[in-house]
N, CA, C and O atoms as a Tinker XYZ file with bonds, in Angstrom:
   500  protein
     1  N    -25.895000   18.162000   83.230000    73     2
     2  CA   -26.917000   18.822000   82.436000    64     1     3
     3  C    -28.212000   18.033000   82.557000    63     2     4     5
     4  O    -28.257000   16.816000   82.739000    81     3
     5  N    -29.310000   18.881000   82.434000    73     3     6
     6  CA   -30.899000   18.247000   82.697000    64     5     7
     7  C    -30.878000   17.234000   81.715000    63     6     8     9
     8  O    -31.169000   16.094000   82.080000    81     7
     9  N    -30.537000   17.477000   80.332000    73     7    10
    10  CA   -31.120000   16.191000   79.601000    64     9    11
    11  C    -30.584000   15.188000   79.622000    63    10    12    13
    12  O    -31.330000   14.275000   79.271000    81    11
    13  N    -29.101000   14.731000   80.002000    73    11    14
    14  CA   -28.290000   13.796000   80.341000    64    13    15
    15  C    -29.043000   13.227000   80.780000    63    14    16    17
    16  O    -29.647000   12.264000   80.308000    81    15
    17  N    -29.223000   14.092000   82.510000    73    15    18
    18  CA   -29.730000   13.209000   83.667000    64    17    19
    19  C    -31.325000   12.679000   83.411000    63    18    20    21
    20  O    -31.717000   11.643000   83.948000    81    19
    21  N    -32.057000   13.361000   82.680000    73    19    22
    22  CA   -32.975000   12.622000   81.929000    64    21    23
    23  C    -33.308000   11.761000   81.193000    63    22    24    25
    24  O    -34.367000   11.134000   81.152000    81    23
    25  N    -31.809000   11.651000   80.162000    73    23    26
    26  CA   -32.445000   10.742000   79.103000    64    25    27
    27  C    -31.185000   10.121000   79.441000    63    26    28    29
    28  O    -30.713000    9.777000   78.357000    81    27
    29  N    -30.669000    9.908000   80.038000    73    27    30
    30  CA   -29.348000    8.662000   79.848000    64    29    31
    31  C    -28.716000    9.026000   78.497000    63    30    32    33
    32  O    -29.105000    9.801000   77.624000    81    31
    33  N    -27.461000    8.121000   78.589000    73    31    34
    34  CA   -26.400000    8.259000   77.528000    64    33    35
    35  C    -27.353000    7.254000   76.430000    63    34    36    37
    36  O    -28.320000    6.492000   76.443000    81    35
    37  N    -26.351000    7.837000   75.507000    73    35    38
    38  CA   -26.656000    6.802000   74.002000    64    37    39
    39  C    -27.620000    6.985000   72.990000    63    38    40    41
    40  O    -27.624000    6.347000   71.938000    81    39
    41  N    -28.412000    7.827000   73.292000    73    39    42
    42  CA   -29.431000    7.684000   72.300000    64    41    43
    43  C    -28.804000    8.270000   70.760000    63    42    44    45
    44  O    -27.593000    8.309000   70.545000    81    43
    45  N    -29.609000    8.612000   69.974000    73    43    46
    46  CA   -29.541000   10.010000   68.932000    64    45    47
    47  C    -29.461000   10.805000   69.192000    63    46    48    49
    48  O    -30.136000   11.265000   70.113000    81    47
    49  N    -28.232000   11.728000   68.280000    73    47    50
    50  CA   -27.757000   13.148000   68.636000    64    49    51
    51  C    -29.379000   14.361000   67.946000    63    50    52    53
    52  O    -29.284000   15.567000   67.714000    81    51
    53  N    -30.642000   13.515000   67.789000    73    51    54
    54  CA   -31.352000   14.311000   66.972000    64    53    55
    55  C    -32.380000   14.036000   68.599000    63    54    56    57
    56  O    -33.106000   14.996000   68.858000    81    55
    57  N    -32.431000   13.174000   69.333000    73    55    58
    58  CA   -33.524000   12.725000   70.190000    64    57    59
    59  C    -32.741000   14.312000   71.510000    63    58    60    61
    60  O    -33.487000   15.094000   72.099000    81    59
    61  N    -31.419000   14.334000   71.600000    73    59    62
    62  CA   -31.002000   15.266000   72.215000    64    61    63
    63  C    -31.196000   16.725000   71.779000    63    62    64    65
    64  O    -31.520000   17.705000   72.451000    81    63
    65  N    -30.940000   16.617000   70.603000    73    63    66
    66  CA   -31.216000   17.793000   70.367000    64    65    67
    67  C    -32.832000   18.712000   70.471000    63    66    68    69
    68  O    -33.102000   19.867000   70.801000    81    67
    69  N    -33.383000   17.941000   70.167000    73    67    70
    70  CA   -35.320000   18.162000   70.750000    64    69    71
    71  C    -35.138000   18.497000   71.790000    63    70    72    73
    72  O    -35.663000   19.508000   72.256000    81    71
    73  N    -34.253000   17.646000   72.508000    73    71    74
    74  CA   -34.611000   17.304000   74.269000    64    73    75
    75  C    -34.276000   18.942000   74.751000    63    74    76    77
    76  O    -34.991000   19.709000   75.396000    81    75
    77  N    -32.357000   19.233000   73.945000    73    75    78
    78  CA   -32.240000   20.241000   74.561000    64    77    79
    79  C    -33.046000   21.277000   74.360000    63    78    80    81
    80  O    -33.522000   21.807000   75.364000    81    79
    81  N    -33.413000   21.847000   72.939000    73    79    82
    82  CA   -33.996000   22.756000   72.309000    64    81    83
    83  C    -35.311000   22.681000   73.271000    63    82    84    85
    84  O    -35.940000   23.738000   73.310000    81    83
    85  N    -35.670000   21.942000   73.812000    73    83    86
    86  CA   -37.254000   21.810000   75.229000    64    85    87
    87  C    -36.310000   22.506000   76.383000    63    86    88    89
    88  O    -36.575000   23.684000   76.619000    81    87
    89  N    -35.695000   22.161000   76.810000    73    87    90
    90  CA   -34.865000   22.609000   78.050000    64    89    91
    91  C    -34.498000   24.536000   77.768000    63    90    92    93
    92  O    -35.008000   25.503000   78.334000    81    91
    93  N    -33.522000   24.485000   76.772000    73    91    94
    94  CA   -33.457000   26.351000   76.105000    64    93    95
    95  C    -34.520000   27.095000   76.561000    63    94    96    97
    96  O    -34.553000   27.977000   77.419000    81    95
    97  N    -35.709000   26.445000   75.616000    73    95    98
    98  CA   -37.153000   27.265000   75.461000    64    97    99
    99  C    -37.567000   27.334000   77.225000    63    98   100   101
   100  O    -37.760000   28.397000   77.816000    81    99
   101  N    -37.620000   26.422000   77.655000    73    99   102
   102  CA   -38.032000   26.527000   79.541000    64   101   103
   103  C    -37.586000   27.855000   80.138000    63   102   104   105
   104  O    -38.195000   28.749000   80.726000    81   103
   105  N    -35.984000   27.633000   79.696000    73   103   106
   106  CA   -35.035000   28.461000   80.242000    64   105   107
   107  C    -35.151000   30.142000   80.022000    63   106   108   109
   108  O    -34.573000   31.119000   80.500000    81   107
   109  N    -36.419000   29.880000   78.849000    73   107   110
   110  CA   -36.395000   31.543000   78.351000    64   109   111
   111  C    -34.780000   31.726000   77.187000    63   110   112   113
   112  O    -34.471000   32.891000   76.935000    81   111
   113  N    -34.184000   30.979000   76.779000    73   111   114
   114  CA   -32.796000   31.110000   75.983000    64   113   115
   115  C    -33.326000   31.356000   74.692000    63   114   116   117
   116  O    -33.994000   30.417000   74.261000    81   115
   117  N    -33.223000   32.368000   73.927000    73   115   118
   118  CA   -33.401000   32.377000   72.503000    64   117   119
   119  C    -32.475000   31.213000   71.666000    63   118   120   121
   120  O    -31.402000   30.877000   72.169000    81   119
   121  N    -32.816000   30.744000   70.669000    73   119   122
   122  CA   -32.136000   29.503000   70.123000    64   121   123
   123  C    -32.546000   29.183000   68.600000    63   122   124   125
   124  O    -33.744000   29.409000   68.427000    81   123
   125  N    -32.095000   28.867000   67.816000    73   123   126
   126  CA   -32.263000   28.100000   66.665000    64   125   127
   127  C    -32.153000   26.605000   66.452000    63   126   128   129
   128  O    -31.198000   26.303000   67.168000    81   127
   129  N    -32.573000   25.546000   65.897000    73   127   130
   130  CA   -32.001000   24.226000   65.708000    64   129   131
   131  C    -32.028000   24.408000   64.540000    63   130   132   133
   132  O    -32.486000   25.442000   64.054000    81   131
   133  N    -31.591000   23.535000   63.915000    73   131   134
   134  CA   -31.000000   23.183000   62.339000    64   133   135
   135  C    -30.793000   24.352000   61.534000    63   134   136   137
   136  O    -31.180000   24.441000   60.368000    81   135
   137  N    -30.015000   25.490000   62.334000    73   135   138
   138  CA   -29.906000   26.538000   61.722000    64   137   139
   139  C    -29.096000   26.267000   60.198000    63   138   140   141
   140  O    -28.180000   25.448000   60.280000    81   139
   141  N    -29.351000   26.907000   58.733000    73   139   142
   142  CA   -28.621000   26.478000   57.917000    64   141   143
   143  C    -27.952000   27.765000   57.657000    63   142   144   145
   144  O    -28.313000   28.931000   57.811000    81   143
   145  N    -26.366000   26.956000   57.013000    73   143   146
   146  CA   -25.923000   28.457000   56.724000    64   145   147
   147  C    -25.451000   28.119000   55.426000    63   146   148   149
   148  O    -25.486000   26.971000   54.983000    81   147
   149  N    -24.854000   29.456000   54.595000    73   147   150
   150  CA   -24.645000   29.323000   53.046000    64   149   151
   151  C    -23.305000   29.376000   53.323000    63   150   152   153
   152  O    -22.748000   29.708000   54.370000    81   151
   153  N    -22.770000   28.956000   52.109000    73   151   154
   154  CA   -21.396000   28.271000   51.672000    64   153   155
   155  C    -21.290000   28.910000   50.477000    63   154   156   157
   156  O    -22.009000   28.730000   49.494000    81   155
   157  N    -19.850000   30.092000   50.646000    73   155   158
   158  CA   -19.612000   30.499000   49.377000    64   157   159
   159  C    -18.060000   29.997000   49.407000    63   158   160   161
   160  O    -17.305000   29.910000   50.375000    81   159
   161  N    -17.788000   29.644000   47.799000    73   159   162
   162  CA   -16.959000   29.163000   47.128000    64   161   163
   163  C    -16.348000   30.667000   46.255000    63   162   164   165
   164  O    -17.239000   31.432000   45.887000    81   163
   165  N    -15.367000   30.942000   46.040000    73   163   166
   166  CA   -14.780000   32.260000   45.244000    64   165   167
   167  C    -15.993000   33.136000   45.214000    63   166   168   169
   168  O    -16.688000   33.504000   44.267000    81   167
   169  N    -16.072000   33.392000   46.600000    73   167   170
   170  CA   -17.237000   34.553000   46.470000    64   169   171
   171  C    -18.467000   34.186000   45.671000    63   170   172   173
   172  O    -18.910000   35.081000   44.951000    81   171
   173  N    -19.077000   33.058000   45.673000    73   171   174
   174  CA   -19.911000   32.370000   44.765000    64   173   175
   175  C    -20.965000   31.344000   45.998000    63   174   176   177
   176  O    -20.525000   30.498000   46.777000    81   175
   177  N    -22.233000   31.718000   45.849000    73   175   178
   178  CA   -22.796000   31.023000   47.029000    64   177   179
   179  C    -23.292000   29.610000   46.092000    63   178   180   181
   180  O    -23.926000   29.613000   45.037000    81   179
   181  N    -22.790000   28.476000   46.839000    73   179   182
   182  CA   -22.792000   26.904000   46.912000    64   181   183
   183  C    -24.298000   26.833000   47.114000    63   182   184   185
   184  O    -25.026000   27.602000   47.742000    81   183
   185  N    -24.678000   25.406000   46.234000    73   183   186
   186  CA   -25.727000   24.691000   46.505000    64   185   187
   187  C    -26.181000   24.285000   48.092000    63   186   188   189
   188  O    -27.129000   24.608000   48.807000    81   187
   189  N    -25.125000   23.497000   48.240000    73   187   190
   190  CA   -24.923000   22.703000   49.284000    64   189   191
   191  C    -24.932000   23.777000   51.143000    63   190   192   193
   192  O    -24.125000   24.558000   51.647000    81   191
   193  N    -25.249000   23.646000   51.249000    73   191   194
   194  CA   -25.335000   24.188000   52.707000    64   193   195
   195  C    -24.985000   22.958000   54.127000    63   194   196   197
   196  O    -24.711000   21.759000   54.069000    81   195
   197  N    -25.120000   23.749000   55.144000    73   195   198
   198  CA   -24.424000   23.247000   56.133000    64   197   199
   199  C    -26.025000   23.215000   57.110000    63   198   200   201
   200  O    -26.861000   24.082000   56.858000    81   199
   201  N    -26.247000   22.395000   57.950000    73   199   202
   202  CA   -27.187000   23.075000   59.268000    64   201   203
   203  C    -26.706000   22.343000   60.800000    63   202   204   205
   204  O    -26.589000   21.201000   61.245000    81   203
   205  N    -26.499000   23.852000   61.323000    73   203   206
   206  CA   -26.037000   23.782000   62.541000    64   205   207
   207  C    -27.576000   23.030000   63.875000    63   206   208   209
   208  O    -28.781000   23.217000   64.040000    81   207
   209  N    -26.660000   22.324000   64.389000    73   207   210
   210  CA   -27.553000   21.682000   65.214000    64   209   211
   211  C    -28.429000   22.505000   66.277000    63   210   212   213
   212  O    -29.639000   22.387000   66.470000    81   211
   213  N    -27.690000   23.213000   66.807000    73   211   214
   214  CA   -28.395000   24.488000   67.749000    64   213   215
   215  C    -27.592000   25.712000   67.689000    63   214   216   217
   216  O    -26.385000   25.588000   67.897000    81   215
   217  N    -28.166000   27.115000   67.386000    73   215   218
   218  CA   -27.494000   28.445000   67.985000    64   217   219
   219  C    -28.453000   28.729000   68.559000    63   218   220   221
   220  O    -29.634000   28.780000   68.217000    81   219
   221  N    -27.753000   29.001000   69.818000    73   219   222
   222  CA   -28.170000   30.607000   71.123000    64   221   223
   223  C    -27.721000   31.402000   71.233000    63   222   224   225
   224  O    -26.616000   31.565000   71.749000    81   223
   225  N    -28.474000   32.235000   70.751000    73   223   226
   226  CA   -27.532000   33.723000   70.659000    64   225   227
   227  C    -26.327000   33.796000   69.861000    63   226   228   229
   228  O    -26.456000   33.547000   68.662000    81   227
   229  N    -25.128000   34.102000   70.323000    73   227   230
   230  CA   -24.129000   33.920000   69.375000    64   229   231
   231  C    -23.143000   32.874000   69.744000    63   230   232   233
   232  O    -21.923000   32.935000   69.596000    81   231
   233  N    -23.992000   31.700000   70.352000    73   231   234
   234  CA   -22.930000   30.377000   70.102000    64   233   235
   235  C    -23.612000   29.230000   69.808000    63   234   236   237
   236  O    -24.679000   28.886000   70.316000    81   235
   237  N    -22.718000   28.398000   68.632000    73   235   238
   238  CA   -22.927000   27.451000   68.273000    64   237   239
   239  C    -22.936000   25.949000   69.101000    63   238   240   241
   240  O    -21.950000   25.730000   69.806000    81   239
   241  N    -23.770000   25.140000   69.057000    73   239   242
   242  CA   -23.830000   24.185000   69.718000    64   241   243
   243  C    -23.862000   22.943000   69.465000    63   242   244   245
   244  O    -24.923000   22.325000   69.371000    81   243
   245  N    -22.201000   22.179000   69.257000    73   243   246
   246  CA   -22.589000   20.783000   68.478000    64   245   247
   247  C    -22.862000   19.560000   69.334000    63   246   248   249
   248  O    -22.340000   19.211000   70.393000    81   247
   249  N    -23.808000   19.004000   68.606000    73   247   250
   250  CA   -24.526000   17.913000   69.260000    64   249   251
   251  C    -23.393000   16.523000   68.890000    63   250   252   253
   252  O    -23.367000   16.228000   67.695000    81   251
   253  N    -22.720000   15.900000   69.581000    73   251   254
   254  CA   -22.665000   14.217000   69.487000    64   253   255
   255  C    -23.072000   13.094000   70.311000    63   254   256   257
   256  O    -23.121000   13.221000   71.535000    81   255
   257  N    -23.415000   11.827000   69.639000    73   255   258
   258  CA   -23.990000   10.858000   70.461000    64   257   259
   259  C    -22.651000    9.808000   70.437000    63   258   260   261
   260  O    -22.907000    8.758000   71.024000    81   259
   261  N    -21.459000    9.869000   69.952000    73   259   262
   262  CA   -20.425000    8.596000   70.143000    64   261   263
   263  C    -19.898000    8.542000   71.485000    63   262   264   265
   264  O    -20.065000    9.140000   72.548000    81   263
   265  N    -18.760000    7.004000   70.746000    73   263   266
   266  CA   -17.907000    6.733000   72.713000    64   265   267
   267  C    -17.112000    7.587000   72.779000    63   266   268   269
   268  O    -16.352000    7.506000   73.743000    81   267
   269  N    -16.904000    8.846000   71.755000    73   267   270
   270  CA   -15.673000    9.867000   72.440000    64   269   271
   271  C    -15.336000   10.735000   71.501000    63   270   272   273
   272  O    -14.949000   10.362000   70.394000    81   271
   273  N    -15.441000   11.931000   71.827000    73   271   274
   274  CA   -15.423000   13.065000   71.316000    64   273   275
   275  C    -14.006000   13.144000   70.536000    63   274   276   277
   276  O    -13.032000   13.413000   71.238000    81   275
   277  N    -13.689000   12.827000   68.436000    73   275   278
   278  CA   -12.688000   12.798000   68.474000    64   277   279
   279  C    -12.160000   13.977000   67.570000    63   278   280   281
   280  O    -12.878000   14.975000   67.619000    81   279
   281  N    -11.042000   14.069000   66.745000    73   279   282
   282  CA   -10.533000   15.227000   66.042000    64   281   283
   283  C    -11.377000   15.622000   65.273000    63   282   284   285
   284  O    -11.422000   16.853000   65.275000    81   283
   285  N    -12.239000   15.055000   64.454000    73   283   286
   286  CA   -13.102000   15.308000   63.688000    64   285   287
   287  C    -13.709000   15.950000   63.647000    63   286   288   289
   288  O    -14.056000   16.753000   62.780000    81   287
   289  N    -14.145000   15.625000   65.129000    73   287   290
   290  CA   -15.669000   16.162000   65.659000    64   289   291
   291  C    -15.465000   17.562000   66.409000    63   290   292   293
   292  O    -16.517000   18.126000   66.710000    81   291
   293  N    -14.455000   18.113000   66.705000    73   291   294
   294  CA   -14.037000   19.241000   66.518000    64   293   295
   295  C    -13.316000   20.267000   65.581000    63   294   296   297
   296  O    -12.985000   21.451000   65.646000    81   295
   297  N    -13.255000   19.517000   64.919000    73   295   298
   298  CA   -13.037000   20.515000   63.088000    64   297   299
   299  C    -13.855000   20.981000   63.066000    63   298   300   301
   300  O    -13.838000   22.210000   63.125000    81   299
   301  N    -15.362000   20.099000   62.941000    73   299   302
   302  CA   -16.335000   20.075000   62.551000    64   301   303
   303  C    -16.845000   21.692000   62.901000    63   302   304   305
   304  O    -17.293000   22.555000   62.146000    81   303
   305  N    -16.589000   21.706000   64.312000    73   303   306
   306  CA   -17.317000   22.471000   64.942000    64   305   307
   307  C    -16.236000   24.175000   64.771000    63   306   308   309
   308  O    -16.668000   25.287000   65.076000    81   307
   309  N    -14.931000   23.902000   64.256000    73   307   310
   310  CA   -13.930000   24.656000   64.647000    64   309   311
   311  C    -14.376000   25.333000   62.672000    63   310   312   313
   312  O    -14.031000   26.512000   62.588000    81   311
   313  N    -14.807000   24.964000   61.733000    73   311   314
   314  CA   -15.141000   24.941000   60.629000    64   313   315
   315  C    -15.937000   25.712000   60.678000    63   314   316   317
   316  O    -15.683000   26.695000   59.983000    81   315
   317  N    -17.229000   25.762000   61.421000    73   315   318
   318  CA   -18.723000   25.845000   61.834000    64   317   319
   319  C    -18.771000   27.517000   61.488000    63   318   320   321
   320  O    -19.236000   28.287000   60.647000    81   319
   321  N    -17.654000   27.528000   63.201000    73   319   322
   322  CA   -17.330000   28.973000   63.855000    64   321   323
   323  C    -16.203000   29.924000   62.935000    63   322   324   325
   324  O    -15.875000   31.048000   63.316000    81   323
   325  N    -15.810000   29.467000   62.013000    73   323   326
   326  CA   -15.019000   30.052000   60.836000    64   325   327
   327  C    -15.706000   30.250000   60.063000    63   326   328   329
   328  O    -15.737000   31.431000   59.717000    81   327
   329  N    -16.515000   29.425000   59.434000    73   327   330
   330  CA   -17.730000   30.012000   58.804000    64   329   331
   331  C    -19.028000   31.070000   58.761000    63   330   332   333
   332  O    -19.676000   31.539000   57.826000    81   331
   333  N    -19.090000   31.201000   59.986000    73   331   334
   334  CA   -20.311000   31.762000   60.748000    64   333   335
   335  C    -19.398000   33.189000   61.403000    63   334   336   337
   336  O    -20.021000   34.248000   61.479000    81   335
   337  N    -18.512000   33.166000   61.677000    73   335   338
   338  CA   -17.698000   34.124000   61.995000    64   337   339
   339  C    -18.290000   34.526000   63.667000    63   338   340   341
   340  O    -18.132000   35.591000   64.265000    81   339
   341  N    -19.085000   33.135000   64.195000    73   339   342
   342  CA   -19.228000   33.356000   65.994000    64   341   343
   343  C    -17.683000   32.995000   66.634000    63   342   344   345
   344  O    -16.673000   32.506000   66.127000    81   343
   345  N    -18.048000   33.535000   68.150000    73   343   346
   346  CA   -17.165000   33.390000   68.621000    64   345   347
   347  C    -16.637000   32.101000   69.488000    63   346   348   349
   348  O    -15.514000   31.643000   69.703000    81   347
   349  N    -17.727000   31.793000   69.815000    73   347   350
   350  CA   -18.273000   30.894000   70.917000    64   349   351
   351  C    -18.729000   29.268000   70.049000    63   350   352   353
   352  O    -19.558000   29.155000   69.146000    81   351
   353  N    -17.987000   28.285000   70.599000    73   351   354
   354  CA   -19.242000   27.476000   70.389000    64   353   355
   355  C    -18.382000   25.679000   71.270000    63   354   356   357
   356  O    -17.217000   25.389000   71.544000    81   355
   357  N    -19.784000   24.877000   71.434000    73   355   358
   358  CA   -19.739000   23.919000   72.491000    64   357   359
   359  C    -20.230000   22.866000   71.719000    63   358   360   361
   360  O    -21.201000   22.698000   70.980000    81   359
   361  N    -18.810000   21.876000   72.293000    73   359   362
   362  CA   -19.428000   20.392000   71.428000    64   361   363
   363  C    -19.510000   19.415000   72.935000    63   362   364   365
   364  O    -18.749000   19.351000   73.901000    81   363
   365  N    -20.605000   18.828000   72.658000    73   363   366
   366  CA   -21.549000   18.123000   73.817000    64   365   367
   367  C    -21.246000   16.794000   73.214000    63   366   368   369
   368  O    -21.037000   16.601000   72.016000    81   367
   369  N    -21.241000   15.819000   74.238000    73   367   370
   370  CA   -21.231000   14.423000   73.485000    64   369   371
   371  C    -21.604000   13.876000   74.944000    63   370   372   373
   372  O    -21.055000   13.653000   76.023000    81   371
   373  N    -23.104000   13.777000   74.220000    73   371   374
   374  CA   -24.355000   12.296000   75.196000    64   373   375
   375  C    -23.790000   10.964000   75.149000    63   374   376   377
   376  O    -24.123000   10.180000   76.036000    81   375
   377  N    -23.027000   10.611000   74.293000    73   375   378
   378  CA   -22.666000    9.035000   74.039000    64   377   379
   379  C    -21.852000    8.554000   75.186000    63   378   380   381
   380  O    -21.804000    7.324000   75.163000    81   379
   381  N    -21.392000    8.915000   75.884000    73   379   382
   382  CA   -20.694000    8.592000   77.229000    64   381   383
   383  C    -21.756000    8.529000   78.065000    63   382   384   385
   384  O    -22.835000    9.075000   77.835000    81   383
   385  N    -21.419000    7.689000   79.325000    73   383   386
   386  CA   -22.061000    7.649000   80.492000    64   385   387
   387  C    -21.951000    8.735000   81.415000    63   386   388   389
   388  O    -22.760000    8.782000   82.341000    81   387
   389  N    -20.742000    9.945000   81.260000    73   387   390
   390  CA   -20.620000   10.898000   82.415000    64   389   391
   391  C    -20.755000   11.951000   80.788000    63   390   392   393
   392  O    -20.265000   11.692000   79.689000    81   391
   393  N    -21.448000   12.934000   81.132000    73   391   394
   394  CA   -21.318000   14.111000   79.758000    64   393   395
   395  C    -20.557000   14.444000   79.501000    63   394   396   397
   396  O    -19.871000   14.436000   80.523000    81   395
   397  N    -19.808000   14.963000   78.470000    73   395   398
   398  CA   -18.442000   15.591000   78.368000    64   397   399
   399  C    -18.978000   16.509000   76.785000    63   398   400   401
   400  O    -19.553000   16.412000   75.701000    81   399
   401  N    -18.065000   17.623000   77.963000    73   399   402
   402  CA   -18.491000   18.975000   76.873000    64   401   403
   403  C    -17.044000   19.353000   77.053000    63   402   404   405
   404  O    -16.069000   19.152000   77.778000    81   403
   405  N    -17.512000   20.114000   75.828000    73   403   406
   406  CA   -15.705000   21.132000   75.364000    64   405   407
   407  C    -16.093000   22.696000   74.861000    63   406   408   409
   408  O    -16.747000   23.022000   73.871000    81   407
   409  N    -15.600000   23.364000   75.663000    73   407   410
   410  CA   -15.656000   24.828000   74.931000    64   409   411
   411  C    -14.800000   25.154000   74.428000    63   410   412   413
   412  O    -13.834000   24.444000   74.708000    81   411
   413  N    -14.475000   26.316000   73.419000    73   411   414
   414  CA   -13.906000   26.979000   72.132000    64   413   415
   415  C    -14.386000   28.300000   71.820000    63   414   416   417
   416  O    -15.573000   28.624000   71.812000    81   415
   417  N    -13.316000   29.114000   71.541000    73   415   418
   418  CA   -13.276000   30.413000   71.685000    64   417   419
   419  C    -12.501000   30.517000   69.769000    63   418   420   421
   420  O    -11.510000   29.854000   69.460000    81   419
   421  N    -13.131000   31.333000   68.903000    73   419   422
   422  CA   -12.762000   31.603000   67.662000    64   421   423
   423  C    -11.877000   32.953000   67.513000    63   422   424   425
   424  O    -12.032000   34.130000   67.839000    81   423
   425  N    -11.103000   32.372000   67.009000    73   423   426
   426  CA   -10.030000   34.277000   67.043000    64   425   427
   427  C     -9.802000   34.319000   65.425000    63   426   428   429
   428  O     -8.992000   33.607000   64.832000    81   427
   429  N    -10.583000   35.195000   64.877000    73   427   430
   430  CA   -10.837000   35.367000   63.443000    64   429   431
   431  C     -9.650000   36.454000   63.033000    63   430   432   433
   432  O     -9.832000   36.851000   61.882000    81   431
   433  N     -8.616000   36.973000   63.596000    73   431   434
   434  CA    -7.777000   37.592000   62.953000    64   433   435
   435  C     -6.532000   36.455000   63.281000    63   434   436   437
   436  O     -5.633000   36.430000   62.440000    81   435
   437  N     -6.447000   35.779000   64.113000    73   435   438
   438  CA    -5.645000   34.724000   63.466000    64   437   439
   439  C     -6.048000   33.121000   62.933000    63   438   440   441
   440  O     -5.235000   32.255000   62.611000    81   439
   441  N     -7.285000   33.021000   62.942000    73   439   442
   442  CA    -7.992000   31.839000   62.101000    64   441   443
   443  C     -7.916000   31.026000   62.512000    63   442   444   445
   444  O     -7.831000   30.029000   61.795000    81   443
   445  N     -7.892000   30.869000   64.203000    73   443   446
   446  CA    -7.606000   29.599000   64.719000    64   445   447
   447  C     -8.513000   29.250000   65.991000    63   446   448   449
   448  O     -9.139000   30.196000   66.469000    81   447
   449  N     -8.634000   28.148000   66.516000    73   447   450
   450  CA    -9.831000   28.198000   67.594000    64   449   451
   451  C     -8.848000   27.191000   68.663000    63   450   452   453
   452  O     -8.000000   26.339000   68.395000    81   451
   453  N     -9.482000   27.810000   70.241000    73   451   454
   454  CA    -8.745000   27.334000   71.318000    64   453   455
   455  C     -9.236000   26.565000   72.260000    63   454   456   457
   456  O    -10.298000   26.391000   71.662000    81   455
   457  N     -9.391000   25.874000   73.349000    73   455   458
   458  CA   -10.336000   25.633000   74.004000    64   457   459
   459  C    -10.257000   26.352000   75.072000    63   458   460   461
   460  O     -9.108000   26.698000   75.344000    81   459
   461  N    -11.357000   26.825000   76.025000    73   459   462
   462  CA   -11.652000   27.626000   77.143000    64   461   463
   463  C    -12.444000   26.922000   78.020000    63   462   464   465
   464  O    -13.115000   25.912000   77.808000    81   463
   465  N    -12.308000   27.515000   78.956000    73   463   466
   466  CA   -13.056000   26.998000   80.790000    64   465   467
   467  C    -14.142000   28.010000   80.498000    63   466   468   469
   468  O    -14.287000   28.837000   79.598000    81   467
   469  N    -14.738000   27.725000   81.383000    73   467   470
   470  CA   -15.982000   28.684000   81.962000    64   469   471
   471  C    -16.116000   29.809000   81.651000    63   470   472   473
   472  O    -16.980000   30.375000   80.982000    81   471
   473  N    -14.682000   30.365000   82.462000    73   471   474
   474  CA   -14.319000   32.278000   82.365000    64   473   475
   475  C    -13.811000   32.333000   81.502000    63   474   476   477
   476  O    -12.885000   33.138000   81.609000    81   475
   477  N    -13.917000   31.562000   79.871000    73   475   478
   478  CA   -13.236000   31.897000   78.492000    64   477   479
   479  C    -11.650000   32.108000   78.690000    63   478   480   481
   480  O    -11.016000   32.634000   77.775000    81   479
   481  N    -10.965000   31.681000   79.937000    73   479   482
   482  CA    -9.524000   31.939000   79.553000    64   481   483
   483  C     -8.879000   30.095000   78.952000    63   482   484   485
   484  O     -9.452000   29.016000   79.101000    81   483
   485  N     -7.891000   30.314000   78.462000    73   483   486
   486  CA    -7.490000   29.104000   77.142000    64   485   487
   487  C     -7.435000   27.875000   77.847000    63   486   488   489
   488  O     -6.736000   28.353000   78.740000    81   487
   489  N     -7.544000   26.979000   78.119000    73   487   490
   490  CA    -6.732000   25.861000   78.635000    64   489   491
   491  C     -5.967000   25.130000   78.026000    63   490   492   493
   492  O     -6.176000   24.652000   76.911000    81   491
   493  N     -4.839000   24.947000   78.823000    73   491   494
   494  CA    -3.351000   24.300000   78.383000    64   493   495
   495  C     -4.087000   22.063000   78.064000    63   494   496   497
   496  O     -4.686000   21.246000   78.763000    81   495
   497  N     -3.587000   22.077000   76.840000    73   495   498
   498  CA    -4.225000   20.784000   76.453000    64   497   499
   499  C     -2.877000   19.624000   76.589000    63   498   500
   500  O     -3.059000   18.433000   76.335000    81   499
């Protein structure tokens, strides 16, 4: 990816996220950053809100800067897309020296999220 090879590993997941959100806009990609979304509790909308690091179109895009993408950090994102009820969404992690991204596919009638290749079919983990 351009901003990798631009900005090297390590920085802030907020210095990337600019970077990418510059790269999107080049690209002509419609996009949001710090999209926020509401949080309802028993059908009751929460104070507290969430903001997503980037949406394009209808996928979510989580930003990390650590040494390794771990369970967490895909809840996070597996939470996101349960919430938001997208289908799509990609957790990026700059904090390595080689990029490493993960895609995820949301299946809202059984409430669970998978990971996918390219052509969205599942991969065996």
């Amino acid at each position: 990816m351009e901003v990798h090879r631009q900005l090297g590993w390590g920085l802030l997941e907020s210095v990337y996220q600019e970077a990418l959100s510059m790269e999107l806009h080049e690209r002509g990609v419609s996009h949001e950053c710090e999209k926020e979304i509401e949080i309802f509790y028993k059908n009751k909308l929460m104070e507290k809100k969430f903001r997503l690091d980037i949406v394009a179109d209808d996928i979510i895009i989580e930003l990390k800067s650590v040494e390794g993408i771990r369970s967490e950090h895909r809840l996070q994102l597996f939470n996101y897309l349960r919430l938001t009820h997208k289908k799509v969404g990609l957790l990026i992690n700059f904090g390595e020296m080689n990029l490493h991204g993960e895609r995820y596919m949301y299946d809202s009638d059984e409430n669970i999220c998978y990971r996918v290749d390219k052509d969205m079919n599942p991969v065996d983990e």
